[in-house]
C-alpha positions in Angstrom: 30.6 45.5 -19.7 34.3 45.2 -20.9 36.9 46.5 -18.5 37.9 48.4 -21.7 34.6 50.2 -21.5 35.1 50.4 -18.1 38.4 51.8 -18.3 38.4 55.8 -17.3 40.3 58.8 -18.6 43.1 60.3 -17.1 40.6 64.1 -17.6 39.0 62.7 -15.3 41.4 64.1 -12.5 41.4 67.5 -13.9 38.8 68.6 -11.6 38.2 72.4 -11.9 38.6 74.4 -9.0 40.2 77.6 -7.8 43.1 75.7 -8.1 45.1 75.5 -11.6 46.5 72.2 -13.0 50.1 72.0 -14.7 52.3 69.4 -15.6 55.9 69.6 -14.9 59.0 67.5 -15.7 60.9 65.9 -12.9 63.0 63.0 -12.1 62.8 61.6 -16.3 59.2 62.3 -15.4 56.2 64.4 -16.4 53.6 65.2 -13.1 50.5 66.5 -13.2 50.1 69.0 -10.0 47.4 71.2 -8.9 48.7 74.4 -7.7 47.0 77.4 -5.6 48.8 80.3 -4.0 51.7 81.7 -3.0 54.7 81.9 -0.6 56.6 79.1 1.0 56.2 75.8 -0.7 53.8 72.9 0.8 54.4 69.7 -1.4 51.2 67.6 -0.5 51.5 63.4 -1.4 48.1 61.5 -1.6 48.7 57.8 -0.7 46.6 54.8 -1.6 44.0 54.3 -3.7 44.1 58.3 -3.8 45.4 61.0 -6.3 46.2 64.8 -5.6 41.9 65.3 -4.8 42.6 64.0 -1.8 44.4 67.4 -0.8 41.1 70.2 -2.6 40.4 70.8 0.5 44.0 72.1 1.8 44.6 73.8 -1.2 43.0 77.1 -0.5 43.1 76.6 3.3 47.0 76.6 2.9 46.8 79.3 0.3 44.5 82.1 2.6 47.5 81.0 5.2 50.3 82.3 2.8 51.8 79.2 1.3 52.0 77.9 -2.1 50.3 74.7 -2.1 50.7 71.8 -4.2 49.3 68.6 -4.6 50.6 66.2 -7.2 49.5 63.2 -8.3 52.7 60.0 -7.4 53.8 58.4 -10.0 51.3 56.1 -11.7 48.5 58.0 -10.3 45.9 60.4 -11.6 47.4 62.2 -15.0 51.1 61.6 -13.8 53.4 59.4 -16.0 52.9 55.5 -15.7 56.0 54.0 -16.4 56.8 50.2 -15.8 59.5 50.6 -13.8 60.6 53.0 -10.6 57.9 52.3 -7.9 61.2 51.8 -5.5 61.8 53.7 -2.2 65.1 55.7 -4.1 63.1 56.8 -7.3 59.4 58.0 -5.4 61.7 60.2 -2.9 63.7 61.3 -6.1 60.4 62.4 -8.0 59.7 64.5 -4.9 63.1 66.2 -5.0 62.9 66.9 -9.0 59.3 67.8 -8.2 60.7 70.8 -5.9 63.1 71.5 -8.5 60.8 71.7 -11.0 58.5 73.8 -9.0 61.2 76.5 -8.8 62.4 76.0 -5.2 65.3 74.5 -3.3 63.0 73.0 -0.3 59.8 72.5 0.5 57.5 71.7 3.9 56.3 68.1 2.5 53.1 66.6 3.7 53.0 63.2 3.1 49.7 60.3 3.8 49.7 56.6 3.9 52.2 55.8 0.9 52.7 59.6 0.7 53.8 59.7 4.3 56.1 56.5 3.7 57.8 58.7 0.9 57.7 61.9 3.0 59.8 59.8 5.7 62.6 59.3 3.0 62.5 61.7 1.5 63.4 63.4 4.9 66.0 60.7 5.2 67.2 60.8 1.7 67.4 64.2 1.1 67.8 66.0 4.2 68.5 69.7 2.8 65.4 69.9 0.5 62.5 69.1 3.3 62.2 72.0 5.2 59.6 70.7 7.4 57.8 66.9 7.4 54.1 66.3 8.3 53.4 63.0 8.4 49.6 60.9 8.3 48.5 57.6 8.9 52.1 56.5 8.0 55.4 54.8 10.2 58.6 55.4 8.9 59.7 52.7 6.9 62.1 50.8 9.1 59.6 51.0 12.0 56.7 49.7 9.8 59.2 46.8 8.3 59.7 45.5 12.2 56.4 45.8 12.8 55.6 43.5 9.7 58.2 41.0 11.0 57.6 40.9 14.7 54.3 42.2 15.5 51.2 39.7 14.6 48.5 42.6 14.8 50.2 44.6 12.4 50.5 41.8 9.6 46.9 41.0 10.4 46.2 44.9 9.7 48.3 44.6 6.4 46.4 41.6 5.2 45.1 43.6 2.1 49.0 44.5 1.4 49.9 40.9 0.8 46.9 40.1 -1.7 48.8 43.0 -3.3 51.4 40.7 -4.2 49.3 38.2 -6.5 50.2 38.6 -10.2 47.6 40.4 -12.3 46.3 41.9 -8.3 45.4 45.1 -10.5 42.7 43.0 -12.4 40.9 42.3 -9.0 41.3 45.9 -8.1 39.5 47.6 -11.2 37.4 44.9 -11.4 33.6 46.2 -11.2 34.5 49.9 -11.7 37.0 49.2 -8.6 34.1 47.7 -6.6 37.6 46.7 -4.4 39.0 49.9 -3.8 35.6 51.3 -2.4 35.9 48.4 0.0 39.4 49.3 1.0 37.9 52.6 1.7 35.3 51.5 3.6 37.4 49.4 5.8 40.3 51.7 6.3 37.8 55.4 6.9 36.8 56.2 9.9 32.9 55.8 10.1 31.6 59.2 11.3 33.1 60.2 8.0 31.5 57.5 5.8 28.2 58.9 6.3 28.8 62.4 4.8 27.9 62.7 1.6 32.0 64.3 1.1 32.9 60.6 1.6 30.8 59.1 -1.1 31.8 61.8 -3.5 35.5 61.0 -2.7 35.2 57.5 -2.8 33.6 57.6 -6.5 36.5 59.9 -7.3 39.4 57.4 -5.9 37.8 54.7 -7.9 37.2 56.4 -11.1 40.7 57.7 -11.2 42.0 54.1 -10.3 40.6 53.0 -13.4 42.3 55.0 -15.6 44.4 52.4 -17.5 48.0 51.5 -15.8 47.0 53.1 -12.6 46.1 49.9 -10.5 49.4 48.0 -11.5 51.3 51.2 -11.1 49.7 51.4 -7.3 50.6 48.3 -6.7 53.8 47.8 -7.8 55.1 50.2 -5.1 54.1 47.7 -2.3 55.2 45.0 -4.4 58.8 46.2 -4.2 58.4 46.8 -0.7 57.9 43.6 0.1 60.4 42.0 -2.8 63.2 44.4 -1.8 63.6 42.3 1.7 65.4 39.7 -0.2 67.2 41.6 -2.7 70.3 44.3 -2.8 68.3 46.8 -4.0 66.5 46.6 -0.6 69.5 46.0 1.6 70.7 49.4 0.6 67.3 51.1 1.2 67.6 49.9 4.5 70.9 51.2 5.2 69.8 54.6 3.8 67.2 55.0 5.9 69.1 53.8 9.1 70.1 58.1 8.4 68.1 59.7 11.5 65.6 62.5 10.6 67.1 66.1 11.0 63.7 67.5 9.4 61.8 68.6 12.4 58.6 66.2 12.3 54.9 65.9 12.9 53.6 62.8 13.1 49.3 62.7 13.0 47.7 59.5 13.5 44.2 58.1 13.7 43.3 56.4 16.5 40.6 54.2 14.6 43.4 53.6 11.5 42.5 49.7 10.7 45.5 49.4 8.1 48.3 51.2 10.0 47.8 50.5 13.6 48.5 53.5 16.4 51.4 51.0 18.2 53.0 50.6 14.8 53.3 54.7 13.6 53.8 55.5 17.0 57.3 54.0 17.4 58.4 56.2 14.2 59.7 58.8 16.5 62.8 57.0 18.0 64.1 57.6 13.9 64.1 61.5 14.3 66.9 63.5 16.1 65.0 67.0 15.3 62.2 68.4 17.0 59.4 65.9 17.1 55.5 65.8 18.0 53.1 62.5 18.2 49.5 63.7 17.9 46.9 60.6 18.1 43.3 61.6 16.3 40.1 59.7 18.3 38.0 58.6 16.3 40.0 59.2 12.5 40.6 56.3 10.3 43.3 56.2 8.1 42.6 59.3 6.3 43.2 62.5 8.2 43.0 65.1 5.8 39.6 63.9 4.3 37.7 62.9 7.7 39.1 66.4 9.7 40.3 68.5 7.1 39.9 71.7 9.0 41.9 70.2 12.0 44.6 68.3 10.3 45.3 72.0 7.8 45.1 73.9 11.1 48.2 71.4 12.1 49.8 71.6 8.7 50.1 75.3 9.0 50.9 74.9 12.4 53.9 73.2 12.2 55.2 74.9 9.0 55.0 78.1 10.7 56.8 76.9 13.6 
């Protein structure tokens, strides 16, 4: 079979639900977002090889606790806009900003995993007044995980999948098979009481149908591509500097203890970039997924902490 036969339909995230799907324009933007109740904002960021699914089970936990819950799909996810360009640290926090905007609000409590949680920490940094509160998963702020990269051999040996990012035409290799490769990402980064649950095969299928849709994988990996490019250009220099701006966003920070592609030592050094109030909370036996392998236990912290 072709990869254009292969290729799947961006529909394909429109999964029904009590939720209700709309797309709204942010940033020079359009976002597809999956929206369920009301009250305070929670902005909810899926990170890698995810889309906003990763959240369905939030959603109404966070709406019966009086919040207005929304997961969106990143851009160059799911049925969000694909452009070529703007994968950078300064645009993803800016699509979150003109996200809140376009939600009707002037701040939001932003819940952020893996690549989400990189974009919740600058956001935070970036954009100071519109986060009212930061939740953080499976993710080090960005200067931390940068050192870590640099000076820390278990870390770079836990990234290894990262780098092969970098190859040109990587997104070939990922789709490949009907993303054969991203269910093996899954399996090696999931904790494995939660791989045999039959909630784990359905989301895996999910995450690799909805990588498939076409422009997705490049899109995915173009973000990590500019991470690792942006060390030796301007561009990145500046990124730096911004985010040398301590967090004033009081900050909870969960983290798996079993996480295989964002070690505990690495995450756990994120808090020494936060001047607000600040809680570490390590997860035995969680891979790097949180809010799919505990859902109950990492919402109970979400609402938590945005009470608080």
């Amino acid at each position: 079979m072709t990869s254009r036969q292969q290729a799947a339909e961006d529909s394909c995230v429109m999964i029904e639900g009590p939720w209700s799907h709309r797309f709204i324009s942010a940033n020079g933007s359009r976002f597809h977002v999956a929206e369920l109740g009301t009250g305070p904002l929670v902005l909810l960021l899926h990170g890698f090889p995810e889309f906003w699914w990763a959240w369905h089970q939030q959603l109404p936990m966070l709406a019966d606790a009086g919040f207005r819950a929304v997961a969106m799909d990143l851009r160059g996810y799911g049925a969000s806009d694909k452009p070529p360009r703007g994968y950078d640290g300064f645009t993803l926090s800016a699509d979150v900003t003109g996200a809140i905007r376009a939600l009707g609000e002037r701040r939001a409590i932003i819940v952020g995993a893996g690549a989400g949680g990189l974009i919740g920490w600058a956001t935070a940094a970036l954009h100071p007044k519109m986060v009212q509160r930061l939740v953080v998963l499976g993710a080090a702020h960005p200067l931390r995980l940068r050192s870590a990269f640099i000076t820390q051999a278990a870390q770079r040996r836990a990234g290894a999948a990262l780098l092969k990012f970098q190859l040109p035409r990587f997104e070939h290799v990922l789709t490949r098979d009907n993303a054969a490769l991203v269910g093996d990402l899954l399996d090696e980064w999931t904790g494995p009481a939660f791989q045999s649950t039959a909630a784990y095969a359905e989301y895996a299928a999910k995450c690799r149908e909805a990588m498939r849709i076409p422009q997705a994988a490049f899109c995915a990996l173009e973000a990590y591509r500019w991470a690792f490019r942006s060390t030796m250009r301007l561009h990145g220099y500046r990124f730096v500097r911004a985010m040398k701006q301590p967090v004033i966003t009081p900050t909870l920070q969960l983290q798996g203890s079993l996480d295989t592609v964002m070690i505990p030592a690495t995450a756990q050094g994120s808090g020494r970039y936060v001047l607000a109030d600040y809680e570490w909370r390590l997860l035995d036996g969680i891979g790097h997924f949180p809010h799919v392998e505990t859902p109950d236990l990492v919402t109970g912290e979400i609402i938590r902490w945005a009470k608080g």
